[in-house]
N, C-alpha and C positions, 0 to 999 in steps of 0.2 A: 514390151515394157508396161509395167502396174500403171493404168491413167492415173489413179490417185498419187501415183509416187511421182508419175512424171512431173503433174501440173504441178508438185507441190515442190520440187527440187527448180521447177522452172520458178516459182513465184518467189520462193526463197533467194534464190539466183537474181531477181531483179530487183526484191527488198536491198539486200545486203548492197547492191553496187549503185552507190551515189557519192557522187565527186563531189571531193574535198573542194569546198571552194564557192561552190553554188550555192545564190542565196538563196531563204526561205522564207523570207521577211516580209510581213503582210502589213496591212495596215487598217484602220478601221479610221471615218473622218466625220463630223458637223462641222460647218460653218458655221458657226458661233462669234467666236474669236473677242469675247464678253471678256472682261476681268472677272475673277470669280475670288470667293474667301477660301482661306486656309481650310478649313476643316472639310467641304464637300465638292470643293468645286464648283459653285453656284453663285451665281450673282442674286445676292441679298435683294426681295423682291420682287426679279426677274423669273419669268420662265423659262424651261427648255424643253426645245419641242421634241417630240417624245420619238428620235428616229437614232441612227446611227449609220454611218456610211464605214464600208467595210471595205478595205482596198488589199489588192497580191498584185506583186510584180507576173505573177504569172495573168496575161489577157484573158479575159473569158472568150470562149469558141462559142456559146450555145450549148455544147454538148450539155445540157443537165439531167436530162431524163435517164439517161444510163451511163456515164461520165464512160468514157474509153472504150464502152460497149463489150465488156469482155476482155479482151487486150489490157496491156501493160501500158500507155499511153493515157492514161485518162490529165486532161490537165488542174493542176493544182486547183486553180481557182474555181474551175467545172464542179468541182466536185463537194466544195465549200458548201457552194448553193444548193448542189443535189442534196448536202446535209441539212440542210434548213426545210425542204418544200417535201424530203422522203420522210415515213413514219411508221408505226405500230407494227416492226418488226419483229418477231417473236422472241427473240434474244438479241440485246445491243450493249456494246463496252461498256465501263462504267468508268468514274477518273481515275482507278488504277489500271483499264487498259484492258481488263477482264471482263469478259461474256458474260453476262447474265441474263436470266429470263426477265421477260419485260413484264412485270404485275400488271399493268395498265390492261395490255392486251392477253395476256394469255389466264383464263380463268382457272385452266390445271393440264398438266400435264404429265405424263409417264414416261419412263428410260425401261426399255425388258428386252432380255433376248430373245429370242424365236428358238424352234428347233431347228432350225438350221447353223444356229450361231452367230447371227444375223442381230444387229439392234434396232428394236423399234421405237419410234418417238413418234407419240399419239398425243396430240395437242387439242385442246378444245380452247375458242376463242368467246370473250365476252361479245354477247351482244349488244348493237345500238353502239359502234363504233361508229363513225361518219368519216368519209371524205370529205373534200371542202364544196364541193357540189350537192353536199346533204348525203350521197347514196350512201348506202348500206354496206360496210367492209364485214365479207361471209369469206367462206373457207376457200372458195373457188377463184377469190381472189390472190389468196398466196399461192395456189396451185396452176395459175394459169401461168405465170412468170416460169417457174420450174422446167413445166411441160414445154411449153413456146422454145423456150433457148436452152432444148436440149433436143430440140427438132433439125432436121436438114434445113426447114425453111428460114430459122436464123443464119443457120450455116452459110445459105445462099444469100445473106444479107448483112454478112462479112463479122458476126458474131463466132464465139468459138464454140456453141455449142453444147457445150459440156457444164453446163449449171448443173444437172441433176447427174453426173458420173457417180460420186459417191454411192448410188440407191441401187436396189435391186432391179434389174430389168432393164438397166441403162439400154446397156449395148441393142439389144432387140429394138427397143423404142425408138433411141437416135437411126435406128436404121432403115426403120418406114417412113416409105416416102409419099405412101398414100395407095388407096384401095385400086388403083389403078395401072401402078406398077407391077411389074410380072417380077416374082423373084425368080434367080436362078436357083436351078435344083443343089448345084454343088456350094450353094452360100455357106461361109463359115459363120455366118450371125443368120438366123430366120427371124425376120421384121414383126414386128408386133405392132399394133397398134395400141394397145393400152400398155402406160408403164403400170408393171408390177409392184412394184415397192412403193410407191406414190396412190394411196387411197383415199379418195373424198369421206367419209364416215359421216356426212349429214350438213346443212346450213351452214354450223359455225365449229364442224369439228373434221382432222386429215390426220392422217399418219404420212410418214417416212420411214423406209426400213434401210436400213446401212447396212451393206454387203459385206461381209466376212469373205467370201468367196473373190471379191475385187482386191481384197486389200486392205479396208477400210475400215474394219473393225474387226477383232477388238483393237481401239484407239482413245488413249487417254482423250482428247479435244471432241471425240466422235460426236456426243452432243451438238455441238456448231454446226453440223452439216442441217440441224433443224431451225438454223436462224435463217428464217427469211421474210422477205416482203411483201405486202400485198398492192397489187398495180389494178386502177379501175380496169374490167374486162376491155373497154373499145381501145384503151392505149396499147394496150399488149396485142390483144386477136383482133380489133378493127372489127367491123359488121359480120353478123353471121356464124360465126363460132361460138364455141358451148364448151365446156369444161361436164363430162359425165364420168359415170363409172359403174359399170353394170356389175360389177363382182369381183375381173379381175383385174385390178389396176386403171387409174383416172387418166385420161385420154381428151385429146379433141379431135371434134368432130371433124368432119372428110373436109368439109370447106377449109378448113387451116389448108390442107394439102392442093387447093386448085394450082393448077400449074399456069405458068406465066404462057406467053402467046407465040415468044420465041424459043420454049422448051423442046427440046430433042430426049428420047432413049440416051441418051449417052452424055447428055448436059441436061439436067432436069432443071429449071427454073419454075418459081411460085411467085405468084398474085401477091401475097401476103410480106413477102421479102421487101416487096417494095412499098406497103405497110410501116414494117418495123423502122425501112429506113427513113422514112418520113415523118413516121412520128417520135420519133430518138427526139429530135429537132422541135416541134412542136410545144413550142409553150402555152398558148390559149384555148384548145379545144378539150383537151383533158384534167382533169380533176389530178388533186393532190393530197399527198394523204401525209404530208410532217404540219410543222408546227407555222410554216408559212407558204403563200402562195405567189406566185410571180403576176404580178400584174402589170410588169411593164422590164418587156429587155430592147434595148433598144443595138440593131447588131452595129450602125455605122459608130456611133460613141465607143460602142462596149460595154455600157451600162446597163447591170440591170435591178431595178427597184421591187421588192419584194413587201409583204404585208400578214400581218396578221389572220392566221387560218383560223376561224372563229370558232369553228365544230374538231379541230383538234383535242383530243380528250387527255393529252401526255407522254411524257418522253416514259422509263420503264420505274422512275418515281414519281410519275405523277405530275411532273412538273410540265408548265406550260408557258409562252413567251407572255413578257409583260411591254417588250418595246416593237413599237407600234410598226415603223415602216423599218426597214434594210435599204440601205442603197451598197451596189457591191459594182467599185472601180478600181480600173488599174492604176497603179502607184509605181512613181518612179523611185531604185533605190538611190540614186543620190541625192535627190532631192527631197525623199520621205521626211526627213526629219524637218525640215525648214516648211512643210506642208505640215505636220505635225503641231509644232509651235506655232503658227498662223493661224491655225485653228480650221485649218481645211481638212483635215484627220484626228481623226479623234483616237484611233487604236494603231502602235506598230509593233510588230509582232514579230518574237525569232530573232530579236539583236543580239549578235553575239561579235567576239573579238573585242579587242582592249579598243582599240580607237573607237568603234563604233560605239561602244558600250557605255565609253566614257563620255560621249557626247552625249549618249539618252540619258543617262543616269544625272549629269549634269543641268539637261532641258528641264528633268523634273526637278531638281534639285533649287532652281532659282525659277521656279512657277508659281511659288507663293502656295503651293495647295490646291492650283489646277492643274496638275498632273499629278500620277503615280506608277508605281508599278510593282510588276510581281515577275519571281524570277523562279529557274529551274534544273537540275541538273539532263540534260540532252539526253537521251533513251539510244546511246550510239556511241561510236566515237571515231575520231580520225584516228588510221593506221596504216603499213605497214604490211604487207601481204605476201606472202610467199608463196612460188611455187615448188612443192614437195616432194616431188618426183623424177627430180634431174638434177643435175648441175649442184653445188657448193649448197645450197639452201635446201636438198633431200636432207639433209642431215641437221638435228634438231642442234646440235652441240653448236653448227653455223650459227644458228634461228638465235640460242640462248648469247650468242658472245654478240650479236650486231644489238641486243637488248641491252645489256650490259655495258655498251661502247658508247650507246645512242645519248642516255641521262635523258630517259623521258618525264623526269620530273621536271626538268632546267625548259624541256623543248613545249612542253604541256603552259608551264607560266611565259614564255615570250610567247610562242602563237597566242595565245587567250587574254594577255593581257594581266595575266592575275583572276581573269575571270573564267577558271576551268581546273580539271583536274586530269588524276590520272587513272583509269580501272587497269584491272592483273587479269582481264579475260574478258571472253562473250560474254557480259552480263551488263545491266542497268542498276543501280542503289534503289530504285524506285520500282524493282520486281518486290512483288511479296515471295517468291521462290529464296529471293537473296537475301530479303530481312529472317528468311526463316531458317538460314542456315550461314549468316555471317560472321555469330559468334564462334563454329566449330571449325570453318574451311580454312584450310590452310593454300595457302597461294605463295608463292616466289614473287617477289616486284620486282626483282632483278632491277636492283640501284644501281646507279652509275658504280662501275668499278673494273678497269682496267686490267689489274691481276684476273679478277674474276672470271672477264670477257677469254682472259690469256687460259684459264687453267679450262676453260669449259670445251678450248680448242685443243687441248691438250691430250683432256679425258676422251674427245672424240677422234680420238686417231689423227688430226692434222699436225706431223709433229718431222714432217719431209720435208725437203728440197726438191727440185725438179732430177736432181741424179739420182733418188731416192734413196741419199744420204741423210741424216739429220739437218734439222732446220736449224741453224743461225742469228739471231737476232742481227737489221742493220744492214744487210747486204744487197747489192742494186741488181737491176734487172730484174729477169724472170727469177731469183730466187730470192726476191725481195717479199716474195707472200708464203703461206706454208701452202703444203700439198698432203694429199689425203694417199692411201693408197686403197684401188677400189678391190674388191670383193669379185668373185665369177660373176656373182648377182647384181651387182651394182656396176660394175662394167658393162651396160649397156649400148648400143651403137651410141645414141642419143651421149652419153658419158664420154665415149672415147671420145667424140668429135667435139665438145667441148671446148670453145673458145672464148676467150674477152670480146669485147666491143668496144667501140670509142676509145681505139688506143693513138690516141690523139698525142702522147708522150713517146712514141715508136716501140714501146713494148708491149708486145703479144703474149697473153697466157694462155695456155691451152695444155690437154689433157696430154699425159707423155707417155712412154711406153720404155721399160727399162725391160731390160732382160724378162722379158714375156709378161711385168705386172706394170699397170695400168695406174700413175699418180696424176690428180686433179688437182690444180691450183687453187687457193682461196681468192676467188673473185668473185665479186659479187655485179651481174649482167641487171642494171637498175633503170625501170623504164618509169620515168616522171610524167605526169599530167603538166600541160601548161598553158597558156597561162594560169601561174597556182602558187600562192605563197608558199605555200606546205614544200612541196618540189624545191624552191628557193632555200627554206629554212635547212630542213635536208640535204641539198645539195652541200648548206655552210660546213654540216656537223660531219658526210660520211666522206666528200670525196676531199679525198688527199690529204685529209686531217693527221697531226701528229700521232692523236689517240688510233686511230683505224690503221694506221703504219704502223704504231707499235706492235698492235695483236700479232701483224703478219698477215693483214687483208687488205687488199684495194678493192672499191667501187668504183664500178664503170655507169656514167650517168647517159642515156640517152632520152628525150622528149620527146612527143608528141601529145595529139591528141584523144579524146576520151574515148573516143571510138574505136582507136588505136588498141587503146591498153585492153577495152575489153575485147578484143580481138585476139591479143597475144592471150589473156587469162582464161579466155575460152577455147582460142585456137578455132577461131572462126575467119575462114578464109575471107569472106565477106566483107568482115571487117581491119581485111589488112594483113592478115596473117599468112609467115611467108611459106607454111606448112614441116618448118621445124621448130620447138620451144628453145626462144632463146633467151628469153629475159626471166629471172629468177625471182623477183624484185621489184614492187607496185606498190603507190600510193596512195590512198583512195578512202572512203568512208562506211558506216554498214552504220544502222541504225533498225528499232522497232517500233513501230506503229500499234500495235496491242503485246498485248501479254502472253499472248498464243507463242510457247515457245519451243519450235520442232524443227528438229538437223536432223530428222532421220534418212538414212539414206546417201546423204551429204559425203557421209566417211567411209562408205564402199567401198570394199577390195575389188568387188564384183566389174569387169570390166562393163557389163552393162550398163552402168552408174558411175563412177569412178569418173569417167568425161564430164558428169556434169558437176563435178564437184571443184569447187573455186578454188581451192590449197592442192590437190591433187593426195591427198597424206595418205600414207600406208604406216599405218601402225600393225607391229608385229606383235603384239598382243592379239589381234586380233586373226594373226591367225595361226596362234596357238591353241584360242579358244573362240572361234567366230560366234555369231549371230544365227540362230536358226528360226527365221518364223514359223514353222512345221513344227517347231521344237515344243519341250515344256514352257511355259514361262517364269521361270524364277523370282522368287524376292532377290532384294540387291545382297542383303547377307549370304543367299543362297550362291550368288552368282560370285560373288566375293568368294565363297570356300571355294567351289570347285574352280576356281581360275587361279586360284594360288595368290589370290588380291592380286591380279593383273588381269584388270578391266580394260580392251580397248574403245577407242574412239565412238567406233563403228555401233560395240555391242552397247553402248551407255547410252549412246544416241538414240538406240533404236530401244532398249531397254526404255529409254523415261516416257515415252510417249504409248508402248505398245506391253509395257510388263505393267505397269503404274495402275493401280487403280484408284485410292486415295490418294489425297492433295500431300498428306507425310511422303508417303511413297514416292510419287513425284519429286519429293522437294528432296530426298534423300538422290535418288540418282543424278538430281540435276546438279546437287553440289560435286558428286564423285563426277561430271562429265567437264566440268569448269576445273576440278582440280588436273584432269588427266590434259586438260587445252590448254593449262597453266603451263605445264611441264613439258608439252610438246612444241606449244609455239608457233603455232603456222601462222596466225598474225603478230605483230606486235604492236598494241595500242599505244597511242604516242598522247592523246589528249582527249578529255569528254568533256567540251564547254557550256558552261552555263549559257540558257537564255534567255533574254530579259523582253517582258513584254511591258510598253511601257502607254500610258491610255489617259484620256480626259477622267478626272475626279466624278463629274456629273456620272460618267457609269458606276453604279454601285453595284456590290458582290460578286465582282468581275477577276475568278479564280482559272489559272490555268495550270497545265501540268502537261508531263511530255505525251502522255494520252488524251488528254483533254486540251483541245484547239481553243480557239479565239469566239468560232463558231458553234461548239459544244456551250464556251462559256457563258454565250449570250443568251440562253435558252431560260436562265435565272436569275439574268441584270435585269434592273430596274435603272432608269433615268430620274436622277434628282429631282425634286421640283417638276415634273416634266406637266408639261400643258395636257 
């Protein structure tokens, strides 16, 4: 399987899965606790000392220097501070959540193909950059990080290795283990020592070349794979290593590869593994290169107190901290707000829900003008998930009538209080992709409506009984739901065997077999998160409701927990799963952290892929007219004629990211891939709530956005008055 495709379906896979229910709510604090005036928050007079305490329910571990080290695990708060103390990135977000080159550091740089098809990004960096230890941030800096953890010797020091996959030469490179090792004659990778695609070009200027031949280009985002960081050499390589490059490709030297004491032929261990693992952890020895420096983590408190990087020269505007210290603690969430108003926090961040919301909005409301806040539509939303490839919910006409039945407008204002809405698909109001094609897209919102929900089961064939007679409105038992009649194709083992769950009322549905054809019940096999309002609200609206009996559906609800559900949605034994799909039907959340927006892959027919795709959906557009990367690449008009305007899933997904060359381009597929997810439905979003971050007045120009943190925003607040 393509690495690029792998990592990037794995990472997608663990964006999208966060439970409904989990807070995110952070908190920022002074002890103050001053009357202050209406207009600034400040005590007429008085000073305020120039500092800010920054609280998450998530504990700091330490982990700062490379927050989760590679891995999916990094923790929330870890990684706050890695944002505050990391810096002069080559491209970094900006508050719409979009990549951009960083002016500060990059003095110029080029996008070209190679002859091989290959994209190169050749960067040259300003000089007279500093660390906070004064040294000198040179080319060898961003290149040593690349190299290092995409070596074995991270590997062996439980990183995953694959920072530099995207580039030419990967595979050879990650394969050497050092001039000492004997390869085998019959290798299917011959080891190299120097990566290929990764060249020093002088002091303060590198290339990156992006494999076409891996995958990876041509790729709308391909750019990104040239944002990276620069780490002082002794934090990354320790004593002794050198970052060169004699011509073909930038390499370190033999010492990276010394091998550890208790190294075998067949278990290699290195010296240097036990380097990286020690200084991941390391706050005091090595230099820093963002906007602050840690001068004091204290691990039995949890605390740790951060300061102004003096030789920091700018975030990718320019911009540089004006408030002097950080203190970053844990916060409790029931008691944040009452820590808040006492004036032991100064920032809480991420409120959302009517009760909670209403409390903060209230705190500031009777502060007299020492507090405020600022609010946001969530880049996400609670929903609704189906599995598309089995059972009653394979079938979209299912997907459209439980939307229809649900009134996600009614469930959107109770869960949220009034404080949230409703989106018609994968999409955020706060993409520029969405403002740039809002006014043309057409979307279903499938409003509450009963008939609706009836006529969409109607049009999709559910229209039996269990004798595969016609269906009845009104009648008890098993022929109290409709029934489908399955296809040779859709008769699957998985199909026949088909049963309810949790028939907790003594009746059993399950798939039937009349004179040799094969009718499916409408049940809906529904696996809840718990403890979890969302689960509760849901549970009010599908099971056993008069509306869900009219259609001619029942839902079967069973709980557990979160580990559970993503066990059934992946079908990972591991995680519980009994090694047949039986649950249709999940509750859960998906959200974006940038603007980078790519499903390619996601919608595979291709059994190679297909597993890792969280809906399981098989649209048959696609394969009427699949997806060929070998292929030409089409405009979307292009792709539009010859498909007879029947775009699937599959080819739209992989179209916007890999046909796209302009930002129009893009924004045109990306509307046709939201209208085609409109109409199929393999989720259905139930609510996207506002968040309200609510904060001491004394911080001034303290803006946030569902891309822009607490910790992004503090980079160009100033402190009232401050001493």
């Amino acid at each position: 399987m393509n690495k690029r495709i792998l990592s990037l379906v794995l990472a997608l896979v663990m964006l999208a899965l966060c439970f409904v229910g989990c807070s995110n709510t952070q908190g920022n604090g002074d002890d103050t606790g001053a009357d202050t005036s209406a207009d600034t928050g400040v005590v007429s007079g008085e000073k305020n000392e120039n500092k800010v305490i920054v609280g998450n329910v998530t504990e700091l571990a330490g982990d700062f220097r490379w927050p989760g080290f590679g891995g999916s695990s990094a923790g929330a708060a870890d990684q706050d501070v890695n944002g505050l103390i990391t810096g002069y990135s080559t491209m970094e977000t900006n508050q719409g959540g979009a990549y951009v080159w960083n002016d500060t550091v990059v003095k110029s740089h080029t996008e070209e193909e190679n002859e091989n098809g290959d994209l190169v990004v050749t960067v040259e960096i300003n000089p007279g950059l500093l660390f906070s230890d004064g040294t000198e941030v040179k080319a060898v800096n961003y290149l040593a990080y690349v190299l290092a953890f995409s070596s074995p010797v991270s590997v062996n020091a439980g990183h995953t290795g694959m920072s530099g996959q995207a580039m030419v030469g990967y595979d050879s490179f990650a394969a050497y283990c050092g001039e000492d090792v004997e390869v085998a004659e019959d290798a299917e990778v011959v080891p190299t020592k120097e990566f290929a695609g990764i060249r020093l070009l002088g002091d303060y200027s590198f290339s990156l070349t992006i494999s076409s031949a891996a995958g990876y280009y041509p790729y709308y985002f391909a750019n990104t794979y040239g944002a990276i960081t620069p780490y002082p050499l002794d934090l990354v390589l320790g004593e002794g290593v050198e970052v060169k490059d004699d011509g073909n490709g930038a390499y370190l030297t033999e010492a990276w590869y010394e091998k550890g004491a208790d190294s075998t032929p067949e278990a290699l261990t290195y010296v240097k593994s036990t380097h990286l693992t020690e200084a991941r952890y390391d706050v005091t020895k090595y230099a820093f290169s963002g906007p602050y420096v840690i001068s004091e983590w204290d691990e039995g408190t949890k605390e740790c107190t951060l300061t102004i990087n003096p030789n920091f020269a700018g975030n990718f505007e320019g911009q540089k901290p004006s408030i002097e210290t950080i203190v970053y603690v844990k916060i409790v969430s029931e008691t944040q707000l009452d820590q808040f108003k006492s004036g032991a926090v100064d920032i809480l961040s991420g409120i959302t829900g009517g009760a909670d919301t209403q409390a903060a909005l209230a705190a500031v409301d009777e502060s007299n003008g020492k507090f405020a806040e600022v609010h946001y539509q969530r880049a996400g939303y609670g929903k609704l998930q189906f599995e598309c490839d089995f059972g009653p919910t394979m079938f979209a006409s299912t997907r459209q009538a439980i939307a229809y039945v649900l009134n996600t407008a009614d469930f959107a204002q109770a869960f949220t209080g009034g404080y949230g809405t409703v989106v018609y698909g994968p999409y955020s109001p706060d993409f520029d992709m969405w403002t740039a094609v809002e006014d043309t897209i057409e979307l279903t919102e499938y409003a509450y409506s009963v008939e609706n929900a009836k006529q969409a089961l109607i049009d999709g064939g559910w229209v039996y009984n269990s004798k595969g007679e016609d269906f009845v409105e009104g009648q008890t038992g098993v022929d109290a739901v409709r029934y489908k009649k399955l296809t040779a194709e859709e008769a699957t083992d998985v199909n026949k065997a088909f049963v309810s769950v949790a028939n907790t009322d003594g009746v059993e549905y399950k798939t039937v077999e009349v004179n040799g054809e094969y009718y499916m019940p409408l049940v809906i096999n529904w696996f809840g998160t718990t403890p979890n309002d969302v689960t509760d609200m849901l549970a009010a609206r599908l099971v056993g409701t008069d509306d869900v009996t009219a259609i001619g559906m029942v839902v079967r609800s069973v709980t557990g927990d979160f580990d559970k559900l993503l066990g059934e949605i992946y079908r990972e034994e591991s995680y519980g799963y009994g090694g047949t799909p039986t649950y249709g039907m999940f509750n859960l959340a998906t959200g974006w952290n940038s603007a980078i927006y790519d499903y390619a892959y996601n919608w595979s027919l291709d059994p190679v892929y297909f597993g890792y795709s969280a809906n399981k959906l098989f649209d048959e557009y696609d394969v009427a007219f699949p997806y060929d990367m070998t292929g030409e690449k089409l405009t979307y008009a292009e792709a539009v004629e010859a498909s007879g305007d029947k775009l699937g899933m599959d080819y739209l997904s992989m179209a916007m990211v890999y046909n796209a060359k302009t930002v129009d381009e893009y924004n045109e597929w990306w509307g046709a891939y939201i209208e085609r997810w409109n109409e199929l439905l393999p989720d259905v979003p139930l609510y996207s709530n506002y968040y309200f971050d609510i904060y001491n007045a004394k911080i001034q120009n303290f803006e946030t956005s569902p891309f822009w943190s607490p910790v992004d925003a503090l980079l160009y607040c100033t402190i009232a008055n401050a001493e």
